[in-house]
DSSP file (Angstrom, degrees, kcal/mol; ACC not computed):
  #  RESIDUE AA STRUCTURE BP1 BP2  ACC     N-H-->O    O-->H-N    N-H-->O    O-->H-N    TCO  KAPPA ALPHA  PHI   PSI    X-CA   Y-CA   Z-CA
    1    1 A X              0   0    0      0, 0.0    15,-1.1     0, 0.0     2,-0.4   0.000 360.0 360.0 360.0 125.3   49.2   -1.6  -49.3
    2    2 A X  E     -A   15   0A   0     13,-0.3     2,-0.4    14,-0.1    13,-0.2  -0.815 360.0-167.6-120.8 175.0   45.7   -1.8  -50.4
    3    3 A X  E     -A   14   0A   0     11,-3.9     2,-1.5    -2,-0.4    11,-1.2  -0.962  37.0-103.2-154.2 157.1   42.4   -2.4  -48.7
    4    4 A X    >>  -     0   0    0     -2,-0.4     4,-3.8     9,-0.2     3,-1.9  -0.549  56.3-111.2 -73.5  71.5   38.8   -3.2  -49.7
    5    5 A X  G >4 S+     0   0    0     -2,-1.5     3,-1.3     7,-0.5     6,-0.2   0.261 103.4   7.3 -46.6 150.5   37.0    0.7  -49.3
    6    6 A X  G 34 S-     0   0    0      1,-0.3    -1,-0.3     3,-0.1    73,-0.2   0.199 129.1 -80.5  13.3  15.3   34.6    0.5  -46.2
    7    7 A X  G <4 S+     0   0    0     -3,-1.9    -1,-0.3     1,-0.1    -2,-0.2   0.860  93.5 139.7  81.8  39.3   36.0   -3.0  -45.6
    8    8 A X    X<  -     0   0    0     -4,-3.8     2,-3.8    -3,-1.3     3,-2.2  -0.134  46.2-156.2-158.9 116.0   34.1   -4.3  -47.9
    9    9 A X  T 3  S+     0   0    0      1,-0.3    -1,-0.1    -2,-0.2    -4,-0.1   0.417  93.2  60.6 -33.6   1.6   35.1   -7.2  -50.6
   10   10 A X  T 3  S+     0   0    0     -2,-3.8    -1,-0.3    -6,-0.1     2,-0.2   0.747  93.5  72.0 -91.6  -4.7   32.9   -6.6  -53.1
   11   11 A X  S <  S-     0   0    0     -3,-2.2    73,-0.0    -6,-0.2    70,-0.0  -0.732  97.5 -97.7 -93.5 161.6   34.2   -2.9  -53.6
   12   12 A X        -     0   0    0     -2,-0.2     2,-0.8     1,-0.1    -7,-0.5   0.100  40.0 -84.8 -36.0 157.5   37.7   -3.0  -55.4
   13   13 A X        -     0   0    0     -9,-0.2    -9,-0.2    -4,-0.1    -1,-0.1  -0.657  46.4-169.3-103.2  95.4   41.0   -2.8  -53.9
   14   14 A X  E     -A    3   0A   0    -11,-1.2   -11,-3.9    -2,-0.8     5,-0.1   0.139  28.6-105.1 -30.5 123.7   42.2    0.4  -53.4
   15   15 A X  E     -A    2   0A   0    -13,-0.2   -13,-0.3     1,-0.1    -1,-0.2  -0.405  37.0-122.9 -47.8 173.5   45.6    1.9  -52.4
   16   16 A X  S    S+     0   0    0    -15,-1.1     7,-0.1     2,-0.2   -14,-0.1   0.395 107.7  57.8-102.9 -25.5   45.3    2.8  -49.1
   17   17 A X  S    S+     0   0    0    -16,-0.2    -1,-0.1     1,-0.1   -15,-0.1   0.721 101.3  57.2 -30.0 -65.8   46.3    6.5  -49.9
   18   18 A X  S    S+     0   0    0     40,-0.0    -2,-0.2    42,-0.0    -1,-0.1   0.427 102.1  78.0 -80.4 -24.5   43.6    6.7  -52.1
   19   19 A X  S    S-     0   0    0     -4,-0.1    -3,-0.1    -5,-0.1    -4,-0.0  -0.211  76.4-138.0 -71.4 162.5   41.3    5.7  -49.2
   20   20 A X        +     0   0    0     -2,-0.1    -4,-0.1    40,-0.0    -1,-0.0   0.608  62.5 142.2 -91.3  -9.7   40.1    7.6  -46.6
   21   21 A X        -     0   0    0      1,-0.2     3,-0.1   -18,-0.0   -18,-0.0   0.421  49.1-147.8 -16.7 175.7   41.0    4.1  -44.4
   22   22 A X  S    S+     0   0    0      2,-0.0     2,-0.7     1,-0.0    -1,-0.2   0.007  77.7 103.1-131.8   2.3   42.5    4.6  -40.7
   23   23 A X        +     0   0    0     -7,-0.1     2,-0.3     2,-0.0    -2,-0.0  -0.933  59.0 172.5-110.2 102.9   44.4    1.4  -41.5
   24   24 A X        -     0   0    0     -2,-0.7     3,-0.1    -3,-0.1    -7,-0.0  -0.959  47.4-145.4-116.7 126.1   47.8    3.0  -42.2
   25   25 A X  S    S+     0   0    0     -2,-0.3     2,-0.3   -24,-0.1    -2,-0.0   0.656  94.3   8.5 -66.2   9.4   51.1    1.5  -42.8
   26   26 A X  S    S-     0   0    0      2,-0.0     2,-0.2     0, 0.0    -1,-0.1  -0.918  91.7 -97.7-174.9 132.8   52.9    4.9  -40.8
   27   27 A X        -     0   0    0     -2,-0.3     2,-0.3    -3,-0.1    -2,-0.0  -0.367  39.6-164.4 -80.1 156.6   51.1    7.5  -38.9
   28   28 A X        -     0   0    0     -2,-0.2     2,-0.3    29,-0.0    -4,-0.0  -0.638  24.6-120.3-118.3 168.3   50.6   10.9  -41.1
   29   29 A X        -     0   0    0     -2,-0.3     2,-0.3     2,-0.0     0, 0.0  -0.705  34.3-152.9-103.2 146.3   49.6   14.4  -39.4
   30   30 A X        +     0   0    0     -2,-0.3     2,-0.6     2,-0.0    -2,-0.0  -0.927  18.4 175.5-140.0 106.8   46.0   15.3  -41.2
   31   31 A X        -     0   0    0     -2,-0.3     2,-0.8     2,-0.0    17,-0.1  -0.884  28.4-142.0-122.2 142.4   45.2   18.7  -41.4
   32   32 A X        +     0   0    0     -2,-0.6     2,-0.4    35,-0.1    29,-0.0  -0.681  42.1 156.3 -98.3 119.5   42.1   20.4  -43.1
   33   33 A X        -     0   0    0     -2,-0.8     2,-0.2    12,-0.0    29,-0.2  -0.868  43.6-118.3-127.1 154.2   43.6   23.7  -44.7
   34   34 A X        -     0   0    0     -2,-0.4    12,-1.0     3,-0.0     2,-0.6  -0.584  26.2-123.3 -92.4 177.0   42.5   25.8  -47.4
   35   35 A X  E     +B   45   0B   0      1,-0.4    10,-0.3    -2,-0.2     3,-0.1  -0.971  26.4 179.3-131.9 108.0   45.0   26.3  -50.8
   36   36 A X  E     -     0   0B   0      8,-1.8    -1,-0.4    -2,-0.6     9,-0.2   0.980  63.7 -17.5 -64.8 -66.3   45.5   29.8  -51.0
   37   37 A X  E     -B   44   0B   0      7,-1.7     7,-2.3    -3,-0.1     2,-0.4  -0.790  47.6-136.4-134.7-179.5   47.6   29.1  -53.9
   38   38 A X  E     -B   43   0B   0      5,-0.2     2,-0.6    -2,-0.2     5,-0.2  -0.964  14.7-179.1-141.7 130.9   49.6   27.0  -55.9
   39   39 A X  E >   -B   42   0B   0      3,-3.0     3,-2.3    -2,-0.4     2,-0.4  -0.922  69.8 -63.2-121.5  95.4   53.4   28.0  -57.6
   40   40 A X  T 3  S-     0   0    0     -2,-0.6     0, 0.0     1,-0.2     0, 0.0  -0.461 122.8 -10.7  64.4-114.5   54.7   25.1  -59.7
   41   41 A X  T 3  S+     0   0    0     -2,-0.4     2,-0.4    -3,-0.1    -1,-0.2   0.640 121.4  99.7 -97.5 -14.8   55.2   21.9  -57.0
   42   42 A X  E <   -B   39   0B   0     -3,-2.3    -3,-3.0    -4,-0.0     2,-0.3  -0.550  53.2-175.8 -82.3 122.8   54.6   24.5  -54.2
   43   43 A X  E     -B   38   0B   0     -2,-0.4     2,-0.6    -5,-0.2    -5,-0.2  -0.789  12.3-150.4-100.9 163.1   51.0   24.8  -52.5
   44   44 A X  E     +B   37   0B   0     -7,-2.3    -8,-1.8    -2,-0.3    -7,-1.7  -0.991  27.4 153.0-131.3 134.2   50.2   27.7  -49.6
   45   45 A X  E     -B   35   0B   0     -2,-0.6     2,-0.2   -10,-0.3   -10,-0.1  -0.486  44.2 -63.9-122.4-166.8   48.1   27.3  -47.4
   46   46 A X  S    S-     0   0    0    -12,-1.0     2,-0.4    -2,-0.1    -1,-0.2  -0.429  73.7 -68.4 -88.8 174.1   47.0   28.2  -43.8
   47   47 A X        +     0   0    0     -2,-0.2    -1,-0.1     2,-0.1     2,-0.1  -0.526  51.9 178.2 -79.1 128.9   49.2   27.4  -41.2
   48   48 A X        -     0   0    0     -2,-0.4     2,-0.3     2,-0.1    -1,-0.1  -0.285  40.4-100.7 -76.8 171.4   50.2   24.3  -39.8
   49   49 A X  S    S+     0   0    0     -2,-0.1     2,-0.3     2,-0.1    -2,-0.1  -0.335  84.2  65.9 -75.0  38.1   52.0   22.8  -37.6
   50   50 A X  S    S-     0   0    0     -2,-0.3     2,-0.2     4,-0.0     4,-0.2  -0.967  83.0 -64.0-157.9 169.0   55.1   21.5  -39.4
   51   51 A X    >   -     0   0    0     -2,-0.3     3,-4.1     1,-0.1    -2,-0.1   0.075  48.0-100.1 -88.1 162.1   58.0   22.8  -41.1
   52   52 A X  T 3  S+     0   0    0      1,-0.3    -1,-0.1    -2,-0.2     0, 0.0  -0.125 110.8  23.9 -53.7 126.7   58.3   24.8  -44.3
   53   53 A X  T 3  S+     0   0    0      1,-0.3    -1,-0.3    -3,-0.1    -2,-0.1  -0.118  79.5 147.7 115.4 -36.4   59.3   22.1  -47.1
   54   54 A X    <   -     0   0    0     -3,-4.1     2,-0.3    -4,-0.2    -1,-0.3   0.294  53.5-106.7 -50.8 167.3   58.0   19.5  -45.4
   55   55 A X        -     0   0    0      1,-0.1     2,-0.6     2,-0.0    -1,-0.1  -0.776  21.4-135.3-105.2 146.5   56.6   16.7  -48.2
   56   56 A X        -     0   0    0     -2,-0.3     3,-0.1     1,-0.1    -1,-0.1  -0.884  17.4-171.3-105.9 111.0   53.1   16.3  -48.7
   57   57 A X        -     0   0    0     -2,-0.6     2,-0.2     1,-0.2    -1,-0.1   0.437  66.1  -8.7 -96.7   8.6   52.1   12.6  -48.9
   58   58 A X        -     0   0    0      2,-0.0     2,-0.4   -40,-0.0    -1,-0.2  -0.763  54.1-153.7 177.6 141.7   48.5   13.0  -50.0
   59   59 A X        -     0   0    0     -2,-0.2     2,-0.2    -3,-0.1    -3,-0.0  -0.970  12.6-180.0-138.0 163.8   45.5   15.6  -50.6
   60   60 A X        -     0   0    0     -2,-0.4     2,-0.5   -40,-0.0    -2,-0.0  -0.576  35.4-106.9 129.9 159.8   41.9   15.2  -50.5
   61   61 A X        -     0   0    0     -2,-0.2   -29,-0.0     1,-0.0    -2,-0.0  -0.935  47.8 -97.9-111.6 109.8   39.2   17.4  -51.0
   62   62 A X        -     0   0    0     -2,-0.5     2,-0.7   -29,-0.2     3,-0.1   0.263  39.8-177.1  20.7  89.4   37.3   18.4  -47.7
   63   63 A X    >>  -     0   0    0      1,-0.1     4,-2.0    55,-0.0     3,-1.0  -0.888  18.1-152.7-118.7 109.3   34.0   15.8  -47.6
   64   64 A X  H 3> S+     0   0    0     -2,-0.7     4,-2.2    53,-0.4    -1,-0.1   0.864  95.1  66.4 -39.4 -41.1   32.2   17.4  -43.9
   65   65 A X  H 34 S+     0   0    0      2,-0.2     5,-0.3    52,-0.1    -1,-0.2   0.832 114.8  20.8 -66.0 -46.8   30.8   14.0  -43.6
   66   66 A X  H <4 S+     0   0    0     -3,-1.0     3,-0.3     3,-0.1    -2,-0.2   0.985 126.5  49.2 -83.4 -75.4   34.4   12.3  -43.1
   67   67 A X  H  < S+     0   0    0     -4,-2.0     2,-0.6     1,-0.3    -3,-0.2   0.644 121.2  30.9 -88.1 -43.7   36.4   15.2  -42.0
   68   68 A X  S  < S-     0   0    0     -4,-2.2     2,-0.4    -5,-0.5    -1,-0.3  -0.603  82.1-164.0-131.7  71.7   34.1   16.5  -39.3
   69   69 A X        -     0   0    0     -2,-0.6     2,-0.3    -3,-0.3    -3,-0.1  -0.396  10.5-158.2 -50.2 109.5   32.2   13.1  -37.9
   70   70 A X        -     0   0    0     -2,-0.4     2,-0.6    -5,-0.3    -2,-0.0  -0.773  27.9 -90.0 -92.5 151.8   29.2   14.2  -36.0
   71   71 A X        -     0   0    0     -2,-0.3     2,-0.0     1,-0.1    -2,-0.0  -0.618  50.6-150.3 -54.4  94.4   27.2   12.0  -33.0
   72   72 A X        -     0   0    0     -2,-0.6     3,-0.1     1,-0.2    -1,-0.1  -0.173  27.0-146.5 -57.3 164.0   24.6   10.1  -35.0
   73   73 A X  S    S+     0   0    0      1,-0.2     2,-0.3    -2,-0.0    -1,-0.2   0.535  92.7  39.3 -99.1   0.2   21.6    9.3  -33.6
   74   74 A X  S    S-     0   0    0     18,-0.0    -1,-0.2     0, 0.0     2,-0.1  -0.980  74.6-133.5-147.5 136.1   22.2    6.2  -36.1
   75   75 A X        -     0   0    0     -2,-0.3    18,-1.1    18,-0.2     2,-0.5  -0.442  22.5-115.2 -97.3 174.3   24.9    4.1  -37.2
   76   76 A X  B     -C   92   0C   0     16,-0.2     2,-1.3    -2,-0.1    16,-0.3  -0.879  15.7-129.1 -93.4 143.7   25.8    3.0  -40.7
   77   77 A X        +     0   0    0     14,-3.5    14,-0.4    -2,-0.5     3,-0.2  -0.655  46.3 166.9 -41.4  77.6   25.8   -0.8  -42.1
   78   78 A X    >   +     0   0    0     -2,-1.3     3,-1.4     1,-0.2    13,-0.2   0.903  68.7  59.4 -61.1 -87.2   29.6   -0.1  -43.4
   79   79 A X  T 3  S+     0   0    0      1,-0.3    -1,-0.2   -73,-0.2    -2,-0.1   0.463 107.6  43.9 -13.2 -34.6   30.1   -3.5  -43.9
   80   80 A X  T 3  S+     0   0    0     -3,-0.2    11,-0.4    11,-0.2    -1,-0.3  -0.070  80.4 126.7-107.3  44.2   27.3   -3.6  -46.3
   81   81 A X    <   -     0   0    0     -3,-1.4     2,-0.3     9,-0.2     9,-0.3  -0.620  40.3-162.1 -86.0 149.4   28.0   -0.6  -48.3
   82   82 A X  B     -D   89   0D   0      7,-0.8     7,-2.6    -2,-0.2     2,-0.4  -0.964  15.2-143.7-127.4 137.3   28.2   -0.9  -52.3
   83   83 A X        -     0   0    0     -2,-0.3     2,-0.2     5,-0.2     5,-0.1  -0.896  16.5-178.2-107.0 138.6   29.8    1.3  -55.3
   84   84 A X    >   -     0   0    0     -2,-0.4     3,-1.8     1,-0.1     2,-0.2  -0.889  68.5 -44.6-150.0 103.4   27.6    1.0  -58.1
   85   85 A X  T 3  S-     0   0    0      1,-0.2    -1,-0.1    -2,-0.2     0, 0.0  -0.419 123.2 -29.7  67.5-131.9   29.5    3.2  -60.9
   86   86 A X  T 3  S+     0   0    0     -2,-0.2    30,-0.3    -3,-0.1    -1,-0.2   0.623 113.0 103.4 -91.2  10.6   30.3    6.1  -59.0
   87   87 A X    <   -     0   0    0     -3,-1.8     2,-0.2    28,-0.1    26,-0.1   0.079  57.8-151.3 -76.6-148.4   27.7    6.3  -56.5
   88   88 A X        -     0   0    0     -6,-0.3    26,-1.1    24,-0.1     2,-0.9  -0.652  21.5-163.6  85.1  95.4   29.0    4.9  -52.6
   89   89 A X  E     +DE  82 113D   0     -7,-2.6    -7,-0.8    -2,-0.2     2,-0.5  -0.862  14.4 175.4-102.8 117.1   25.4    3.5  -51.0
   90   90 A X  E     - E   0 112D   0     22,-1.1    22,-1.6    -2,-0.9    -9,-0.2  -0.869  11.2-164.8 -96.3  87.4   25.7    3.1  -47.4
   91   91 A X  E     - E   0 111D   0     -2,-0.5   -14,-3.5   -11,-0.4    20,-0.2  -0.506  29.7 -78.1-114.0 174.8   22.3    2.1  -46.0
   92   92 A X  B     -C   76   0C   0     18,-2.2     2,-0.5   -16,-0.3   -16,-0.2  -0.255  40.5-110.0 -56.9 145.0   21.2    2.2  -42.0
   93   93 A X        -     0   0    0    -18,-1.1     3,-0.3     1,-0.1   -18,-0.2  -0.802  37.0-164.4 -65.3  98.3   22.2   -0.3  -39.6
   94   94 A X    >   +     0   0    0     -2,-0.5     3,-1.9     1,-0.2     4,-0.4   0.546  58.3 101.4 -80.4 -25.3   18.5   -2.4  -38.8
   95   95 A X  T 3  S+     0   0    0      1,-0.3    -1,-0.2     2,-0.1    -2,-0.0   0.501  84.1  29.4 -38.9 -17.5   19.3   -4.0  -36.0
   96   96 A X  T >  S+     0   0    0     -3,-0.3     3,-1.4     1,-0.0     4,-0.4   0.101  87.1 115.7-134.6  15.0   17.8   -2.0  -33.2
   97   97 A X  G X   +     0   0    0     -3,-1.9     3,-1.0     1,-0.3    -2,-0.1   0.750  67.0  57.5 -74.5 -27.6   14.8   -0.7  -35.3
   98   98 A X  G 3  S+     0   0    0     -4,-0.4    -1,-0.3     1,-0.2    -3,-0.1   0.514  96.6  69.4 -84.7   2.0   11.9   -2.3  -33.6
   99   99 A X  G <  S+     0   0    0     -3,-1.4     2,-0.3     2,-0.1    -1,-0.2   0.628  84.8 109.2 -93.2  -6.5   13.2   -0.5  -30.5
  100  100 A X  S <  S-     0   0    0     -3,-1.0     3,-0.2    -4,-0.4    -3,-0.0  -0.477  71.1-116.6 -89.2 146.7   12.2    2.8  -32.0
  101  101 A X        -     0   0    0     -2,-0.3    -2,-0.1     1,-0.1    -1,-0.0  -0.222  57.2 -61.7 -75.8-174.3    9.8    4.9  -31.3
  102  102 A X        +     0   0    0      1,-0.1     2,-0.3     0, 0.0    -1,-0.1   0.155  67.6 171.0 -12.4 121.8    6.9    5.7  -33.6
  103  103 A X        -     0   0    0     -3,-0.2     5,-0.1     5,-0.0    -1,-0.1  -0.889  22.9-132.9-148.2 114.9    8.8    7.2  -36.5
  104  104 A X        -     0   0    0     -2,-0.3    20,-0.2     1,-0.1    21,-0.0   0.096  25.0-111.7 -69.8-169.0    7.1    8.2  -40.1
  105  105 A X  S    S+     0   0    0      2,-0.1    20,-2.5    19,-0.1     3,-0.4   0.738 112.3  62.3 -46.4 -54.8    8.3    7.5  -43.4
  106  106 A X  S    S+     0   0    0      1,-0.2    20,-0.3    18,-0.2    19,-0.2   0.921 116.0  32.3 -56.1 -66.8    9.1   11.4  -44.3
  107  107 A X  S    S+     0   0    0     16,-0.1     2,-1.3    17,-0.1    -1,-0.2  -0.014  92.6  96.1-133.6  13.5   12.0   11.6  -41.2
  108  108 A X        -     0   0    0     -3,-0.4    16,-3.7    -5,-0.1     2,-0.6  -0.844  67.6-148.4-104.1 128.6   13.6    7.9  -41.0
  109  109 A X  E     + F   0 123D   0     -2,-1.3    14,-0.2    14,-0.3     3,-0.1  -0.846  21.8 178.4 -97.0 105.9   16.5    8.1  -42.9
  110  110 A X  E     +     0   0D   0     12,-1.4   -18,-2.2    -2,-0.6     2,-0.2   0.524  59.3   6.6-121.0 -30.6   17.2    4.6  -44.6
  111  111 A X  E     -EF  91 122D   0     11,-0.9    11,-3.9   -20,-0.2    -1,-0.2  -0.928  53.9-142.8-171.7 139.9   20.3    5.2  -46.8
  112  112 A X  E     -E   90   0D   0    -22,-1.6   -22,-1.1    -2,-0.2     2,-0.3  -0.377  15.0-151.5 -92.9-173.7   23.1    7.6  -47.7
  113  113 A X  E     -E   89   0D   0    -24,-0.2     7,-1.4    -2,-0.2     2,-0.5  -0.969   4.0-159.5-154.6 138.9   24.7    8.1  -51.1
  114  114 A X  B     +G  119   0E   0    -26,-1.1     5,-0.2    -2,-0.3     2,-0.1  -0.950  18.4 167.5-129.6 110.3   27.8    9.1  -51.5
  115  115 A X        -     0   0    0      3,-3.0     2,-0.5    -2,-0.5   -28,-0.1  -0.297  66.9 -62.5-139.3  73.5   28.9   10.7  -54.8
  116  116 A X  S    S-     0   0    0    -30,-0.3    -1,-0.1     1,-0.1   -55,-0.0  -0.871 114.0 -21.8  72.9-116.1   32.6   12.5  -54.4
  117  117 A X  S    S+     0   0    0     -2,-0.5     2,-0.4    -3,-0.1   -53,-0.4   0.309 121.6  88.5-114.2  39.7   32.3   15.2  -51.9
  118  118 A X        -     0   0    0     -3,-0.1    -3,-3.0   -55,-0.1     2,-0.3  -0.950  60.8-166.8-119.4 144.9   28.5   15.7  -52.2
  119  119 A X  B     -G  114   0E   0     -2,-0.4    -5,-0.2    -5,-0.2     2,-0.2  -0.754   4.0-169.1-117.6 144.6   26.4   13.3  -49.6
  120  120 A X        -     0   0    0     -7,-1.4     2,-0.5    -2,-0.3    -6,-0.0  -0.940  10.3-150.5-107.6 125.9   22.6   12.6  -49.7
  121  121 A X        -     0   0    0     -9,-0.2     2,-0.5    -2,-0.2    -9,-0.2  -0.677  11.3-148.4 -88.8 136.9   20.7   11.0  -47.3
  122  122 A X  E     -F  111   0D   0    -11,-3.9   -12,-1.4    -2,-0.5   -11,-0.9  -0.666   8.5-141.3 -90.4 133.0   17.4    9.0  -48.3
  123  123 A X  E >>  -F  109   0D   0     -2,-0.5     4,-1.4   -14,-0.2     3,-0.6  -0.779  33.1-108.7-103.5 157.0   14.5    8.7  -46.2
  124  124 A X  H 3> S+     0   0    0    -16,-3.7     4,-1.8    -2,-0.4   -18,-0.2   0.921 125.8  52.3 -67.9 -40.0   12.8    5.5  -46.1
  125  125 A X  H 3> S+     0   0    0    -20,-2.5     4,-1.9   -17,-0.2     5,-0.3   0.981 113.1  49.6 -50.8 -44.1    9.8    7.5  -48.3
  126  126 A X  H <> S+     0   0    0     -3,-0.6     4,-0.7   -20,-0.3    -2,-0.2   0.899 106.4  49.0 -17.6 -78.4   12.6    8.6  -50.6
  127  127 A X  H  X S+     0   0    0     -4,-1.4     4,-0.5     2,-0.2    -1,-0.2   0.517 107.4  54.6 -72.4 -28.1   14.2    5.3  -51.2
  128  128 A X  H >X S+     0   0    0     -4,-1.8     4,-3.1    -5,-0.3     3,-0.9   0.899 114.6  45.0 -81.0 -29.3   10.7    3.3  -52.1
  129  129 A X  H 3X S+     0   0    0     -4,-1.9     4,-2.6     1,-0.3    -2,-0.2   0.826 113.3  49.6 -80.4 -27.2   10.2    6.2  -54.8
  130  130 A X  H 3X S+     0   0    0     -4,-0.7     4,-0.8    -5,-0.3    -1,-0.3   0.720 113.2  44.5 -70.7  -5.3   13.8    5.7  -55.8
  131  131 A X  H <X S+     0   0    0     -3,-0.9     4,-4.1    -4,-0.5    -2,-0.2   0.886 108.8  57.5-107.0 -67.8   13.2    2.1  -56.0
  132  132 A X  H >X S+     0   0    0     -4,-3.1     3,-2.0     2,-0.2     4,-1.0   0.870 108.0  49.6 -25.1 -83.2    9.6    2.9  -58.0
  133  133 A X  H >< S+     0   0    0     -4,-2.6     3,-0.8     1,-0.3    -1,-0.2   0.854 105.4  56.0 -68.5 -30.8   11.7    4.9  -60.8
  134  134 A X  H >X S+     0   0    0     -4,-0.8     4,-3.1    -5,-0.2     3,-1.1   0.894 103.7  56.3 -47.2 -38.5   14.3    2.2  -61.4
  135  135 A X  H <X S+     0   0    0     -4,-4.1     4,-0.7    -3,-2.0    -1,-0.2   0.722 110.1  41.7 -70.9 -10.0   11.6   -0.2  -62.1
  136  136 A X  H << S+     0   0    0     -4,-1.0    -1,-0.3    -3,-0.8    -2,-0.1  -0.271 112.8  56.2-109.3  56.9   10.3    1.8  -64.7
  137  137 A X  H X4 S+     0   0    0     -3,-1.1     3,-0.6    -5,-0.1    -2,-0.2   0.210 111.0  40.4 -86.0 -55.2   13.4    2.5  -65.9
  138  138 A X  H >< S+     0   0    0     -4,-3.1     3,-0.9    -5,-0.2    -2,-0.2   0.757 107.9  60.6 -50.3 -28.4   14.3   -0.9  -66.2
  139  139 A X  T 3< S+     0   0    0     -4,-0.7    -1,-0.2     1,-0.3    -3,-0.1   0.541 101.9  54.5-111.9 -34.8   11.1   -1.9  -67.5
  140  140 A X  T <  S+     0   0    0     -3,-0.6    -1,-0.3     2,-0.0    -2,-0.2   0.092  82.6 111.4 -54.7 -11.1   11.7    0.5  -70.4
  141  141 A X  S <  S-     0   0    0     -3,-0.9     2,-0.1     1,-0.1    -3,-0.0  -0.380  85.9-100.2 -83.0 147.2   15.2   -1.2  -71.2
  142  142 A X     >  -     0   0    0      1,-0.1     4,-2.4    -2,-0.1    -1,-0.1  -0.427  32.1-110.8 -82.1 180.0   14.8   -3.0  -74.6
  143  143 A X  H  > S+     0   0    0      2,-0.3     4,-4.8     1,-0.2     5,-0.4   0.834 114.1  58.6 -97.4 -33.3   14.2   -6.8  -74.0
  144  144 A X  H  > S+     0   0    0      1,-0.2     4,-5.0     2,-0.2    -1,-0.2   0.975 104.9  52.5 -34.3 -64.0   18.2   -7.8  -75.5
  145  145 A X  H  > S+     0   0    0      2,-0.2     4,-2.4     1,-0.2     5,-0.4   0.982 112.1  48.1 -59.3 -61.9   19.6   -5.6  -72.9
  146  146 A X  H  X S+     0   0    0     -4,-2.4     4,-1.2     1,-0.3    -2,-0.2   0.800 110.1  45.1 -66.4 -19.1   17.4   -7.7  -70.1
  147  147 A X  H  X S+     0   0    0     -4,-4.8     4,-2.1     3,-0.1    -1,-0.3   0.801 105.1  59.3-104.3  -6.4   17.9  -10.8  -70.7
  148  148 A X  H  X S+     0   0    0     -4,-5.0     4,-1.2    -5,-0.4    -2,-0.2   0.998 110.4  46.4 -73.7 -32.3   21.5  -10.3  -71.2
  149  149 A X  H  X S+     0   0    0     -4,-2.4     4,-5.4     1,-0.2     3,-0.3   0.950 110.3  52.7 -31.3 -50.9   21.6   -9.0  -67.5
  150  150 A X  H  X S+     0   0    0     -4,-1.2     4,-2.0    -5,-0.4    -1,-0.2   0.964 109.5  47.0 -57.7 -47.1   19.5  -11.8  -66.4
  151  151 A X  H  < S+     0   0    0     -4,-2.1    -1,-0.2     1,-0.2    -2,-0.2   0.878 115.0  51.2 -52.4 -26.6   22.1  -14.3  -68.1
  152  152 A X  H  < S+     0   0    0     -4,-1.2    -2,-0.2    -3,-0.3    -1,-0.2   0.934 110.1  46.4 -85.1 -51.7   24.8  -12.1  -66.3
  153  153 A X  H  <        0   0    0     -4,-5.4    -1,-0.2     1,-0.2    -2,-0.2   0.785 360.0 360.0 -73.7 -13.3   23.2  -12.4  -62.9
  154  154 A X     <        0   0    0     -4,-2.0    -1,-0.2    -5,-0.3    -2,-0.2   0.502 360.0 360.0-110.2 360.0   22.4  -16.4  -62.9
């Protein structure tokens, strides 16, 4: 079974495994443990609830962000989420934004980034300055390299 990661077709399609997805062909027990150690095919850990032997059908590395979901004050645009190389860009949901109050630049927080199991959040001042040094980065690109992109993108 695979699936499109945050549900959304432009990222690849993923085993389902390989996801963090909630869309599972069979329900799993999910427990966050540390690995004390590991002896050949055997790991120890802390204790669980199941019995010794039991087969282990997937591990993951502990990302707070997933594993321990906090009450935003703000939701994400999943649906419009993109990997570009390894990065995961998530950005804020706009939809209720003229309902907020006064809010600067510095402290609205316009888009995460997601880059294995270290997260950064951008704040909308952030994100114009990230925007700023990608255009002189590009801009700096020799002229070969831009227009074959340009050919690539029309």
């Amino acid at each position: 079974m695979k699936v499109h990661p945050y549900n959304n077709p432009q990222n690849p399609l993923t085993g389902v495994f390989a996801t963090r997805s909630p869309v599972r062909p069979n329900p799993l027990a999910i427990y966050t443990v540390q690995i004390h150690s590991i002896d050949g095919n055997r790991l120890y850990i802390d204790w669980i609830d199941a019995e010794d032997g039991t087969p282990i059908a997937d591990i993951k590395i502990f990302v707070e962000r997933l594993d321990c979901p906090t009450k935003m004050e703000w939701e994400l645009d999943v649906e419009n989420a993109r990997r570009i190389g390894r990065f995961n860009l998530i950005p804020r949901i706009s939809e209720h934004l003229n309902e907020l109050e006064e809010v600067s630049p510095e402290e609205f927080t316009a888009l995460v980034i997601g880059l294995g199991a270290e997260t950064a959040y951008l704040t909308a001042r952030d994100l114009v300055t990230l925007i700023e040094t990608l255009k002189e980065v590009y801009e700096k690109l020799p002229v070969e390299i831009k227009d074959k992109l340009k050919a690539q993108i029309l």
